[in-house]
C-alpha positions as CSV (number, residue, x, y, z in Angstrom):
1,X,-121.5,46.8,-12.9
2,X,-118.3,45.2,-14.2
3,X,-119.6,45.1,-18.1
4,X,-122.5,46.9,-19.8
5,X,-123.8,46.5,-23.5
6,X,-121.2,48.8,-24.3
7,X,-118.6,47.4,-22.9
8,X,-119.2,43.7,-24.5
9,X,-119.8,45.1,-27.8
10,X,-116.3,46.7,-27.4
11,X,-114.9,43.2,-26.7
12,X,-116.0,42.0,-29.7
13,X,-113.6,45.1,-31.6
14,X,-110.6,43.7,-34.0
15,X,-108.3,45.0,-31.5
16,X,-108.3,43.0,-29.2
17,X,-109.8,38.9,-28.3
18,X,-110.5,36.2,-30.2
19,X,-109.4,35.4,-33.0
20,X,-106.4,37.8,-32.8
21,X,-103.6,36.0,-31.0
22,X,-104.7,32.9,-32.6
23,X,-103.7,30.7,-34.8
24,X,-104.0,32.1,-38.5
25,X,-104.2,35.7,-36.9
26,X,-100.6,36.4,-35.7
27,X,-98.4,39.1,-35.6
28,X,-95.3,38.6,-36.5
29,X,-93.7,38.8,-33.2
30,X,-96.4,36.6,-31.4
31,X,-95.0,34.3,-34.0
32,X,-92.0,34.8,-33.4
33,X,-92.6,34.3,-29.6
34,X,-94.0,31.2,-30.5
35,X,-91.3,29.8,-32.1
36,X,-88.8,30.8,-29.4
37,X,-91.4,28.9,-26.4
38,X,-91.5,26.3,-28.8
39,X,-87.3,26.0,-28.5
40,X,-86.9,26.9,-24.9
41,X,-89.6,24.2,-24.0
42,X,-88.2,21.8,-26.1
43,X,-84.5,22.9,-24.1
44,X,-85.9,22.4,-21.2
45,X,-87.2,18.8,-21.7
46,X,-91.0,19.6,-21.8
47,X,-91.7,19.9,-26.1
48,X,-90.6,17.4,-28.6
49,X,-91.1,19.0,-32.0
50,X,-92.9,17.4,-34.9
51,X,-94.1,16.3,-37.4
52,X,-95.9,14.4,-34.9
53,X,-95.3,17.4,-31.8
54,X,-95.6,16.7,-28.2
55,X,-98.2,19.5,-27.9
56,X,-99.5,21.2,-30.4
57,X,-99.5,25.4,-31.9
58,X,-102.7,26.2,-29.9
59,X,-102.4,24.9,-27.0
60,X,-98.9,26.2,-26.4
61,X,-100.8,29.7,-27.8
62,X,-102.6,29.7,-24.7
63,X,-99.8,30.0,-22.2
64,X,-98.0,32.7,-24.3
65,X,-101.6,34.8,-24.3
66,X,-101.9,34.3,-20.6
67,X,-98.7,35.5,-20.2
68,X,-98.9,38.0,-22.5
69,X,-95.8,36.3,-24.8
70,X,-92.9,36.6,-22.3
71,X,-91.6,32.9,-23.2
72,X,-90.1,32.8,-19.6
73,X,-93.3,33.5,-17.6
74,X,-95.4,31.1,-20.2
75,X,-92.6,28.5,-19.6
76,X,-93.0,29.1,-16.0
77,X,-97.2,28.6,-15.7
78,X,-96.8,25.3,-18.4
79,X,-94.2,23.6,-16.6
80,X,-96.0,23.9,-13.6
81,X,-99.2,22.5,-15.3
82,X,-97.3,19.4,-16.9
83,X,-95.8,19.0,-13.9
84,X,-99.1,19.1,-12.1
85,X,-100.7,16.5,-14.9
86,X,-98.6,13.8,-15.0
87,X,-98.4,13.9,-11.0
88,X,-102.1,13.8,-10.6
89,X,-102.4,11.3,-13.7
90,X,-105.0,13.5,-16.0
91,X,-105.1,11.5,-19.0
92,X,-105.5,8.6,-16.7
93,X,-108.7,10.0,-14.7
94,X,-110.2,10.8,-17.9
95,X,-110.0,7.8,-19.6
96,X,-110.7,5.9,-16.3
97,X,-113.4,7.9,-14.5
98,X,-116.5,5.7,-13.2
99,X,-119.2,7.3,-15.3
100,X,-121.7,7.8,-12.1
101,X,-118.9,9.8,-11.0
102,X,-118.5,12.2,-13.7
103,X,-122.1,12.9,-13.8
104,X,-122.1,13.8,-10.3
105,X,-119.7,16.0,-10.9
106,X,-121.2,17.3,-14.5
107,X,-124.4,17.9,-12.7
108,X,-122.3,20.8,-10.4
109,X,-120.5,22.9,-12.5
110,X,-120.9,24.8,-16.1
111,X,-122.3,22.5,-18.8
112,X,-122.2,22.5,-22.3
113,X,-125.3,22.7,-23.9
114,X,-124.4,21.6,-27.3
115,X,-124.4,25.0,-28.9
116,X,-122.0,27.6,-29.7
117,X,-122.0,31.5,-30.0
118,X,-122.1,33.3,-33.3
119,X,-118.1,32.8,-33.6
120,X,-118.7,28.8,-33.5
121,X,-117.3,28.6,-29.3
122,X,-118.7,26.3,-27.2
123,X,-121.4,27.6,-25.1
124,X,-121.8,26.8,-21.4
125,X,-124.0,27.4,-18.5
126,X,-123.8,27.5,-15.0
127,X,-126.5,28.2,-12.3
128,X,-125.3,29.0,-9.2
129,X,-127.8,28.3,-7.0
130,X,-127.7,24.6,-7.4
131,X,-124.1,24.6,-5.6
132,X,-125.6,24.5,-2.3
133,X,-123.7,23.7,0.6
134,X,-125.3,20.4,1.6
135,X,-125.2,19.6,-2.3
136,X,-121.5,20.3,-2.1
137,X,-121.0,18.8,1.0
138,X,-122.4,15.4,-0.1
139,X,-120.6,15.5,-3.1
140,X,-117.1,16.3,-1.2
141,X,-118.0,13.0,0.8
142,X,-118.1,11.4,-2.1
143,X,-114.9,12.4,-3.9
144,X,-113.3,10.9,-0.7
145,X,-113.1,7.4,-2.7
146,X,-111.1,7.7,-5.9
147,X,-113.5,7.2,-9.1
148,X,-110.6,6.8,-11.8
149,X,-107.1,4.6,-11.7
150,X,-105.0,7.6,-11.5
151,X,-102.7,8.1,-8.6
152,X,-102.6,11.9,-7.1
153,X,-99.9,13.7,-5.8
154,X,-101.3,14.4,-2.7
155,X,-101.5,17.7,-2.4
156,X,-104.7,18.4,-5.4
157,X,-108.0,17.3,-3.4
158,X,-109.5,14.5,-4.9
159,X,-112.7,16.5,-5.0
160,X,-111.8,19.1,-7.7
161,X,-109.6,16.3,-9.6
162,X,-113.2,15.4,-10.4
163,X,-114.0,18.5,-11.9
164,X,-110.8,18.8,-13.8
165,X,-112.6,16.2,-15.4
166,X,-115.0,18.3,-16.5
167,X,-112.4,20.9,-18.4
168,X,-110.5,18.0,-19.8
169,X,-113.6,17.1,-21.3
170,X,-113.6,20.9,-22.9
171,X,-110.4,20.7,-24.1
172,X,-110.3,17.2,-25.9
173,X,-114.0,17.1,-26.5
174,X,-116.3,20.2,-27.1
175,X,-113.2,22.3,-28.2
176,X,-111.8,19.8,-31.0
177,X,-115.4,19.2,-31.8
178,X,-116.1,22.7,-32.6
179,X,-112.7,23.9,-34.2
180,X,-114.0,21.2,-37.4
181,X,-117.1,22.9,-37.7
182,X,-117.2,24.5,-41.5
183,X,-120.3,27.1,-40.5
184,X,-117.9,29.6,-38.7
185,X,-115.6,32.3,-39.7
186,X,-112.1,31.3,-39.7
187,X,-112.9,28.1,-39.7
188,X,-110.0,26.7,-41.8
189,X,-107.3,28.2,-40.3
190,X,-107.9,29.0,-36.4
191,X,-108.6,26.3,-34.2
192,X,-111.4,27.0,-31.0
193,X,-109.3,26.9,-27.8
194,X,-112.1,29.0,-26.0
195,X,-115.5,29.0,-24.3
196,X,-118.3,31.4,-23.6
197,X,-119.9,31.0,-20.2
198,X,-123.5,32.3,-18.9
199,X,-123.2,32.5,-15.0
200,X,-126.4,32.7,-13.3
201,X,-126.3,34.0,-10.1
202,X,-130.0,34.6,-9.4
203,X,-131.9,33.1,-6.4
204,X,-128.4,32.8,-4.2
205,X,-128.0,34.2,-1.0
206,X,-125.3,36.0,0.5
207,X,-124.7,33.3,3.4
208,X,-124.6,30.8,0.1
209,X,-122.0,32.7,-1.4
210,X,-119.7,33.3,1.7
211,X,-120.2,29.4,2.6
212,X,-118.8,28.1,-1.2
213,X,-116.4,30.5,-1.2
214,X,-113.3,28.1,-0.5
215,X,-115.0,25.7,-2.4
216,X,-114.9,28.2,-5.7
217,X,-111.9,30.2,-5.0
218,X,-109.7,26.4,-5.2
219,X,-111.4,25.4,-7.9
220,X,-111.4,28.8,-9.9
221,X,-107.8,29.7,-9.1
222,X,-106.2,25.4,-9.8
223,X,-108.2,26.0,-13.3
224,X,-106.7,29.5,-14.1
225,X,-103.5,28.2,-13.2
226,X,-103.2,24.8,-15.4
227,X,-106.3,25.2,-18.1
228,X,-105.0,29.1,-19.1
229,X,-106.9,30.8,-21.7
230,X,-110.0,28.3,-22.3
231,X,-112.7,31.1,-21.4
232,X,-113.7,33.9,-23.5
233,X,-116.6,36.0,-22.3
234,X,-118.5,35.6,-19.2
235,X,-122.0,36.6,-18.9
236,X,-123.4,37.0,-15.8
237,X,-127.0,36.8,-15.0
238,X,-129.6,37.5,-12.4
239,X,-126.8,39.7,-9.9
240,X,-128.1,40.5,-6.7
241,X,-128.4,43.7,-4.5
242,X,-125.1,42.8,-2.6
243,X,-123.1,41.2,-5.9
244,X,-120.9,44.1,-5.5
245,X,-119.5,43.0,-2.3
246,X,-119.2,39.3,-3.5
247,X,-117.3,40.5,-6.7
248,X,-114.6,41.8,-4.5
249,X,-114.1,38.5,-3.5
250,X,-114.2,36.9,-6.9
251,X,-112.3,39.1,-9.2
252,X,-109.2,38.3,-7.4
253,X,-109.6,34.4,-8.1
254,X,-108.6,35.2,-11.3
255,X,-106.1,37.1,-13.6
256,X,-106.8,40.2,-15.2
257,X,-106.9,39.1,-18.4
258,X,-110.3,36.2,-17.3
259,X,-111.5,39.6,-15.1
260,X,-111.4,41.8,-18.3
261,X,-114.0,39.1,-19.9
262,X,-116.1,39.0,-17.0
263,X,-119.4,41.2,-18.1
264,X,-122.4,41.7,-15.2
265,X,-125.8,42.4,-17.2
266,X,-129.1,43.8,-15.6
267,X,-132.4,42.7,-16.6
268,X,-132.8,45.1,-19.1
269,X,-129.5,43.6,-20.8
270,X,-129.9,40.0,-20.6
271,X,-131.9,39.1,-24.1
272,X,-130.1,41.8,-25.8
273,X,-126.1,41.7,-25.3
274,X,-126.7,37.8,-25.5
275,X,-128.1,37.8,-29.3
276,X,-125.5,40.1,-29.9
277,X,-123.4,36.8,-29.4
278,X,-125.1,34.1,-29.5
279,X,-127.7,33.0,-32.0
280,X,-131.1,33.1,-30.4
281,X,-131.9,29.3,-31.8
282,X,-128.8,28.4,-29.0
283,X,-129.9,30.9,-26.2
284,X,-131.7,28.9,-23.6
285,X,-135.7,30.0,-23.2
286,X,-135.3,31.1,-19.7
287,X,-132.6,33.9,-21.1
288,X,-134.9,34.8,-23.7
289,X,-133.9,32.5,-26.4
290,X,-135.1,29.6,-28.0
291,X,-133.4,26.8,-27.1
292,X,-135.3,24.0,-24.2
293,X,-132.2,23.7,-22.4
294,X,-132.8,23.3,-18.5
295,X,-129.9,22.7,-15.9
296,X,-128.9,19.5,-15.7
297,X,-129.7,18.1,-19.2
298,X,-127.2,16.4,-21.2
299,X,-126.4,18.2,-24.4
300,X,-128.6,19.5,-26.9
301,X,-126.6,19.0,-29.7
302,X,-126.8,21.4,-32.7
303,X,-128.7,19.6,-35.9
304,X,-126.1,20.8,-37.6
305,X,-123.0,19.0,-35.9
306,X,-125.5,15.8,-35.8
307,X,-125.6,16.0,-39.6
308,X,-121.4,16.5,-40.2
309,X,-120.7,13.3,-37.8
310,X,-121.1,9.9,-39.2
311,X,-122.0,8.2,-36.3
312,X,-121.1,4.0,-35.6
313,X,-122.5,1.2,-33.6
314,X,-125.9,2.6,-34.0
315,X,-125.6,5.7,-32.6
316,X,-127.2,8.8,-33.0
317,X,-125.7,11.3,-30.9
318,X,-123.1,11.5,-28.1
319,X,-123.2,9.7,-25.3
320,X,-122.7,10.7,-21.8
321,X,-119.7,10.8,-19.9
322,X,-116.0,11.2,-21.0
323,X,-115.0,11.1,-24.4
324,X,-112.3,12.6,-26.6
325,X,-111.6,13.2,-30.7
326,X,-108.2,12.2,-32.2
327,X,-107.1,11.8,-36.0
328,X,-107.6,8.9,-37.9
329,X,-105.0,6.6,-39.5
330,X,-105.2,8.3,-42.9
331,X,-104.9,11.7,-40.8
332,X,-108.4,13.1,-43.1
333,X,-110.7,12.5,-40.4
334,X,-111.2,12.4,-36.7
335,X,-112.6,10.1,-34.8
336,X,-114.5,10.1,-31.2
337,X,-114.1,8.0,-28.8
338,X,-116.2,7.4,-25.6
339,X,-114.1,6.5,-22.3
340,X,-114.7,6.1,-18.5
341,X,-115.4,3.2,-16.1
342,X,-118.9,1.4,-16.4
343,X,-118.8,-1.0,-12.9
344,X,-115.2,-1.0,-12.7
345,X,-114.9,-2.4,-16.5
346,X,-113.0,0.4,-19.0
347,X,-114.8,1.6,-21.5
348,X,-113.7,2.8,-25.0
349,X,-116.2,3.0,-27.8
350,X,-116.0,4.5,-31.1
351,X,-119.0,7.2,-31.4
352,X,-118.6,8.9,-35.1
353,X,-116.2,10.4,-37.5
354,X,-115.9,14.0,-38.8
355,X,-113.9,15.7,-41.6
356,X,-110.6,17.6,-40.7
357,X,-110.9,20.9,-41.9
358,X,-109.2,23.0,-39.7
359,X,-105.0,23.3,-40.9
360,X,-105.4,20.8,-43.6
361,X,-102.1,20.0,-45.4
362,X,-102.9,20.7,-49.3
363,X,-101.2,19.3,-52.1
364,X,-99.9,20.8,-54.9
365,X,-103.9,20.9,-56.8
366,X,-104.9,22.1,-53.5
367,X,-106.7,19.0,-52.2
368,X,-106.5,17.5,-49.3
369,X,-102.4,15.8,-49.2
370,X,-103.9,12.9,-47.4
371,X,-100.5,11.2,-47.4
372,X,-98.8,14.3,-45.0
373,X,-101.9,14.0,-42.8
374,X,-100.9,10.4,-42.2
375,X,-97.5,10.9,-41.4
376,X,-98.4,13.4,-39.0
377,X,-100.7,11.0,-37.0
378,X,-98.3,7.8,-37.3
379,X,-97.8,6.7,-34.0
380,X,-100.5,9.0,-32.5
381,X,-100.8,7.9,-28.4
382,X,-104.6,8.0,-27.2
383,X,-104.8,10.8,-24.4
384,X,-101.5,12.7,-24.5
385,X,-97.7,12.6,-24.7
386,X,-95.4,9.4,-24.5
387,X,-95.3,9.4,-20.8
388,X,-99.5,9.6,-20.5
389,X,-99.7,6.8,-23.6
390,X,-97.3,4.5,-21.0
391,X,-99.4,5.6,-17.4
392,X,-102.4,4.3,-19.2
393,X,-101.2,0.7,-20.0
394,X,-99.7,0.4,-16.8
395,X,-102.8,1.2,-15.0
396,X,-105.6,-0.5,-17.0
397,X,-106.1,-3.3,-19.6
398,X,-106.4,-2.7,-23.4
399,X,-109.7,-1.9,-24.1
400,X,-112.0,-3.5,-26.3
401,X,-114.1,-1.7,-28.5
402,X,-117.6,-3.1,-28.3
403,X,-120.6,-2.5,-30.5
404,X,-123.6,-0.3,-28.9
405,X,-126.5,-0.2,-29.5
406,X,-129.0,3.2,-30.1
């Protein structure tokens, strides 16, 4: 057994994991390694500092931590990822991808399920057993035919562009989403750049493991490689008899710093380690929770994040498919939007708004200095940096913004 109860609670100490190297909760010289990446990137051509940055504190946070702050080696793994991004056209698929599509690919792999642990991050589920190899083989098939306007470089298979869908969707969606939540600790100052995973294994076979093995080694080793740092713990359920030859395989997809998070419970373990982490209202019934949350359903979406969001064009919650938050023209708010392809026609829709209160500029009588958040957001590009904001005009008309109904 990779983790026991004892083991989790231990990676929940102040010495080590979230929030510590993170924003609000840095030592001086993981600042100080910030602010040299931030300097060598920008000498290298790939960071154009503020006050509106190319990229912004967190997410370059996330290389340094996987690279345990040696600027050169972070340099090394982010060039290669925006390398990698604008070659495959990421902001492009997101905002493009037919909507049927991202389903198909949703219905595969981890999915949130519109709750979050007891430290407000985004929680996740993935059953295993659905990832059969006729199931994946169909949907392969499919991937064949390109479901977005983005232009690939070749070399990433056009079947787990699809699922890098799927974390783009974490990082400008779910995580966002959750960093402006005010009912969890740190919530002003630390933004959520993480999420927490249960993997349930039960009901597969040995034969079903060796025959996705390819399958999930690409997938697991492309997403360690360009989405660094965007899983906390991983929880896995239902292990079989032969699990330990299987993790022998697995725990070299990844590096040791996503192995070290990696915790195998037994039965006995389940309902217990997970309420140590997660709120039994957001555990889903079948793991001894509360929460009527089966694979394959969209989102349950907290009560509480329905209540903070004031929704527009007559909606009520989120919808499915892409979407993605940015700040509003006065900089106090943000503001999703809905994206994707419905039958070849773009869509962009504007879902809800929700207070900024993570990293707020004050002013002087410590309210909100409304007129620094605007400056920071003037010229604000939809999906990314100058050369993303330019690949998305040339490959698809200005959308319109069209009312929807509930």
């Amino acid at each position: 057994m990779t983790g026991s109860v004892a083991d989790a609670s231990a990676a929940s100490g102040t010495e080590v994991g979230y929030p510590n190297g993170h924003l609000g909760h840095l030592k001086p010289e993981e600042q100080e390694a910030l602010e040299s990446f931030k300097t060598y990137l920008a000498e290298k051509g790939y960071y154009k500092p503020g006050p509106l940055a190319s990229h912004d504190d967190q997410t370059l946070l996330r290389y340094l931590r996987a690279r345990r702050w040696n600027v050169v080696d972070a340099f090394k793994q982010f060039k290669e990822t925006e390398d990698w991004r604008k070659a495959n056209g990421l902001s492009v698929l997101y905002d493009t991808i037919d909507l049927e599509a991202y389903e198909a690919s949703r219905r595969l792999y981890p999915q949130w399920t519109g709750r979050r642990d007891r430290r407000g991050i985004p929680l996740y589920l993935f059953e295993i057993r659905h990832l059969d190899s006729k199931t994946v083989s169909a949907y392969e098939k499919a991937a064949e035919t390109s479901p977005s306007k983005a232009v690939t470089d070749g070399h990433t298979s056009p079947k787990l562009l699809r699922l890098f869908a799927l974390y783009e969707n974490l990082t400008r969606f779910a995580q966002p989403l959750c960093t402006e939540l005010g009912d969890r600790p740190h919530a002003t100052t630390t933004p959520i750049t993480l999420s927490t995973n249960i993997v349930d294994i039960s009901g597969v076979s040995l034969k079903q493991f060796w025959n996705l093995k390819s399958h999930m080694q690409a997938a697991s080793q492309l997403a360690t490689a360009h989405y660094p740092e965007t899983l906390d713990r991983i929880f896995i359920i239902g292990a079989p008899h032969f699990f330990s030859t299987v993790w022998g395989w697995i725990k070299r997809w990844f590096d040791p710093i996503t192995v070290s998070k990696i915790f195998i419970l037994g039965p006995h373990e389940v309902k217990a380690t997970l309420e140590e982490f997660i709120d039994p209202k957001n555990i889903p019934k079948q793991y001894g929770g509360e929460l009527d949350f089966t694979w394959g359903d969209q989102p349950k979406t907290d009560p509480y994040i329905k209540e903070r969001v004031k929704w527009e064009n007559g909606l009520t919650d989120f919808p499915q498919g892409p979407k993605y938050w940015r700040p509003t023209a006065d900089g106090t708010r943000m503001e999703c939007v809905a994206v994707g392809s419905e039958g070849g026609k773009q869509r962009m829709v504007n879902v809800g708004t929700l207070e900024r209160i993570c990293n707020v500029k004050k002013d002087v009588s410590g309210g909100v200095d409304a007129e620094a958040l605007a400056e920071e957001v003037k010229g604000l590009s939809v999906g990314g940096g100058d050369d993303e904001k330019k690949e998305i005009v040339e490959t698809g008309e200005e959308a319109k913004v069209p009312a929807v109904s509930a």
